[in-house]
N, C-alpha and C positions, 0 to 999 in steps of 0.2 A: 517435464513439469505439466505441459498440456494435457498429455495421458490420463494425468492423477487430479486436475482441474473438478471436480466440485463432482465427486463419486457421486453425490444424491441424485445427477442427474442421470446415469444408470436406470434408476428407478422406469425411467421414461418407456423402454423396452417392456418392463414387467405391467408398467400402469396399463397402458396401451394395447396390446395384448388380452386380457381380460377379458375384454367382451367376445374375444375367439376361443377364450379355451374351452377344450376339446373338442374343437371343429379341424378336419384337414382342410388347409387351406392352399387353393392354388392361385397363382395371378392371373388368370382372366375369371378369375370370380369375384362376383361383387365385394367387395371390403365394408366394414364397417366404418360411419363418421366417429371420430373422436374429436373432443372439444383438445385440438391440439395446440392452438395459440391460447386457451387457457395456460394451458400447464406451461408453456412459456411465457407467459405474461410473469404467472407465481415463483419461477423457478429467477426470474430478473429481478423480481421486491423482495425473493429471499437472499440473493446472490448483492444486488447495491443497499436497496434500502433496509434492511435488515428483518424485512416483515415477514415471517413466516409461519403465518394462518394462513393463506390461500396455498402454498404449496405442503404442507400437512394434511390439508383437508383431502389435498388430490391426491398426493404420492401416498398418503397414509403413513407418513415417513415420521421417526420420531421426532424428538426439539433439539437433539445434540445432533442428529445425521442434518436436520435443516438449516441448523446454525454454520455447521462448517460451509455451506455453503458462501456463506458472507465472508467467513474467517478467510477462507481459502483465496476469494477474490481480494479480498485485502492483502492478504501476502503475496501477491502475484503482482499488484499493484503497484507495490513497495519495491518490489524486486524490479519490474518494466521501467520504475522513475530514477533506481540508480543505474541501471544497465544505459539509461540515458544519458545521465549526468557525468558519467564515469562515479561515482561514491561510492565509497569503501565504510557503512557505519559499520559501530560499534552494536552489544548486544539493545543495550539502552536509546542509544539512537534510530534502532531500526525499531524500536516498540515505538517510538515518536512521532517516527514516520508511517508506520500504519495505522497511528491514530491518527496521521493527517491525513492518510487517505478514507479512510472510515467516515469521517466529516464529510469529506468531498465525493464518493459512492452518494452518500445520504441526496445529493441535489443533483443525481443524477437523472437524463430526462430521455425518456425513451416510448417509445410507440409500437405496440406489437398489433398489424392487422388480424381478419379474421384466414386461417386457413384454407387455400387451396387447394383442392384434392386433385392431382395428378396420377398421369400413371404407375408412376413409380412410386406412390407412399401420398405424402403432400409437400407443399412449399408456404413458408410464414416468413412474410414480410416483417422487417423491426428496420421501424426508423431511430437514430441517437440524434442528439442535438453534442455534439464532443464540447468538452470541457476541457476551456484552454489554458486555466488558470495557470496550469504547470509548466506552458510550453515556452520556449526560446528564453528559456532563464539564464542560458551561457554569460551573459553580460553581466547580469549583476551576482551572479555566482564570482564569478569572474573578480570585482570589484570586495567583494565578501571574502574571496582569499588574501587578496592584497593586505586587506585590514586587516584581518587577522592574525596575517605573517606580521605587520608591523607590528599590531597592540603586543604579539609574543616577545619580537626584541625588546621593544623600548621595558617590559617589565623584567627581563632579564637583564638589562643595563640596569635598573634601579634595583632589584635584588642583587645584584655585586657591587654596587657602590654602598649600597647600606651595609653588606658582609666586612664589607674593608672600611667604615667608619666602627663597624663593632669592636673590630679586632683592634683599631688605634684607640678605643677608649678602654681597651682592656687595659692595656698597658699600665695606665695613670689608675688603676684600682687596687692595683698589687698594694699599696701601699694604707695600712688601718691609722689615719687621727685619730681615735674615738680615744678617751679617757683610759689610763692605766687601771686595768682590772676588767675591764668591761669587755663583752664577747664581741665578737665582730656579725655584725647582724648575716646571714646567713646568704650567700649569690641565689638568687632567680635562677629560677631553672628555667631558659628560653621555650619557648613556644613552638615547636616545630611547624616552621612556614607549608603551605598546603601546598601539594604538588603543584606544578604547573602543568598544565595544557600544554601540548603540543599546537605549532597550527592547523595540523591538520583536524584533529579535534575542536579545536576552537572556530575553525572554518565551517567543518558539519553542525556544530552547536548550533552556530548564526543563520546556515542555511533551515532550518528546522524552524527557528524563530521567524524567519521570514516566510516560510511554507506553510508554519501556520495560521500566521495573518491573513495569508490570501487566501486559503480553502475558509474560514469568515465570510467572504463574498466572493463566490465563487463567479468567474466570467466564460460567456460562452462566445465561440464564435465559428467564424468559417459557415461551410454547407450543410446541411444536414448529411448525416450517412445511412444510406439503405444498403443492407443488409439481407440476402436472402436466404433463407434457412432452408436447404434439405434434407428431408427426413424421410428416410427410405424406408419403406415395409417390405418385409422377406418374406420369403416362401412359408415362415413357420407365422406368420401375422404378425410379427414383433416388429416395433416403429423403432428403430438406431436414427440416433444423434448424434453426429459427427461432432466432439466436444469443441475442433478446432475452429467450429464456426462459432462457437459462444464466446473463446479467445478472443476472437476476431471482434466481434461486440464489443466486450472488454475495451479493446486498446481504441475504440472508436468511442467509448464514455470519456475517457481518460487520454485527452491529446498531449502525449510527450514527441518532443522534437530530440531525436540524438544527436548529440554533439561530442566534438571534440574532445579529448579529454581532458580538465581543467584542473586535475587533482593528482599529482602523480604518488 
């Protein structure tokens, strides 16, 4: 999944670059400066806060290749908070929960310095403030299955006790009083009762409902996290971006705690 993490950022190699082409380049020759914590500053407000005008402008990248950028970290987001929880959703519930994370990307808070030029390429500091809203929820997940296993029985106990009052009042209907000649007014065709929910489904339901109350007021805490990016320039002047350090970013926006599993 890391591999294929937010292709736009590729880009970086060709943006960067540019200002060497066709020059041979060796490494004890001077390099060119590139505004390289720009393009990470743009490439993190295209990626959480969805804004991408400053990484267009630099990558020259289109609005669908910029966008996936955001899409891509939202699904990875979604994917990190049930790999946490243990959760198994559904296709509907996993769109619920990337709009919960979508929400909570948007309040995320991060700090890119200005680039170091090193021998090997440069180095760009990013401080995240992690977003704990989502963390050590085991407990009232926890308490959220319980309910839910219950509210499931006890409506299954009253949909069979109402099935078995139906059937004793069929009985006493067999029988038409209505006046000699007259039609017998016609039986209701029942209403087919709407499936039920399993618990586990009705468990994901609640968790969702309660996920999205908190991404509303999102809380931060703990340390800050710094982060340090290497970005190494090659023999041919192209600057690579190891994408596993922008994962790394990632899971330090977004503090999940893994637990147990609470969903079998």
């Amino acid at each position: 999944m890391t591999a294929l993490k937010r292709l736009a950022a590729l880009l970086l190699a060709a943006l960067m670059c540019m200002g060497l082409s066709g020059c041979d380049f060796l490494p004890s020759e001077e390099f060119n400066d590139y505004d390289v914590s720009g393009y990470i500053q743009a490439l993190l407000d295209s990626s959480y806060h969805d804004d991408h005008r400053a990484f267009m402008a630099i990558s020259q990248a289109l609005e669908d290749s910029a966008k996936a950028n955001n899409i891509t970290t939202v699904e990875n987001a979604a994917i990190n908070f049930c790999n946490a929880y243990s959760l198994n959703p559904d296709e509907e519930q996993m769109e619920r929960l990337e709009g919960v994370m979508a929400t909570a990307l948007m309040g995320a808070r991060y700090q890119v310095k200005d680039e170091v030029k090193v021998e090997t390429g440069y180095t760009v500091e990013v401080t995240v403030s992690p977003i704990t809203t989502f963390a050590g929820l085991t407990g009232e997940f926890t308490s959220i299955r319980s309910q839910a296993q219950e509210e499931v029985n006890r409506t299954s106990m009253e949909n069979l006790q109402e099935g078995e009052g139906q059937e004793d009042g069929g009985e006493d209907g067999d029988e038409w009083n209505g006046e000699e000649g007259e039609e017998p007014a016609p039986t209701p065709v029942p209403t087919p009762a709407p499936q039920m929910k399993t618990a586990a489904e009705l468990y994901l339901d609640r968790v969702l409902d309660l996920c999205e109350q908190k991404a509303a007021a999102l809380e931060f805490g703990g340390e800050d996290t710094v982060i340090v990016l290497d970005i190494r320039l090659t023999d041919k002047g192209e600057l690579q971006l190891d994408l596993n350090q922008i994962d790394e970013i990632d899971r330090a926006v977004l503090a999940f705690t893994v637990n147990s599993p609470i969903l079998s």
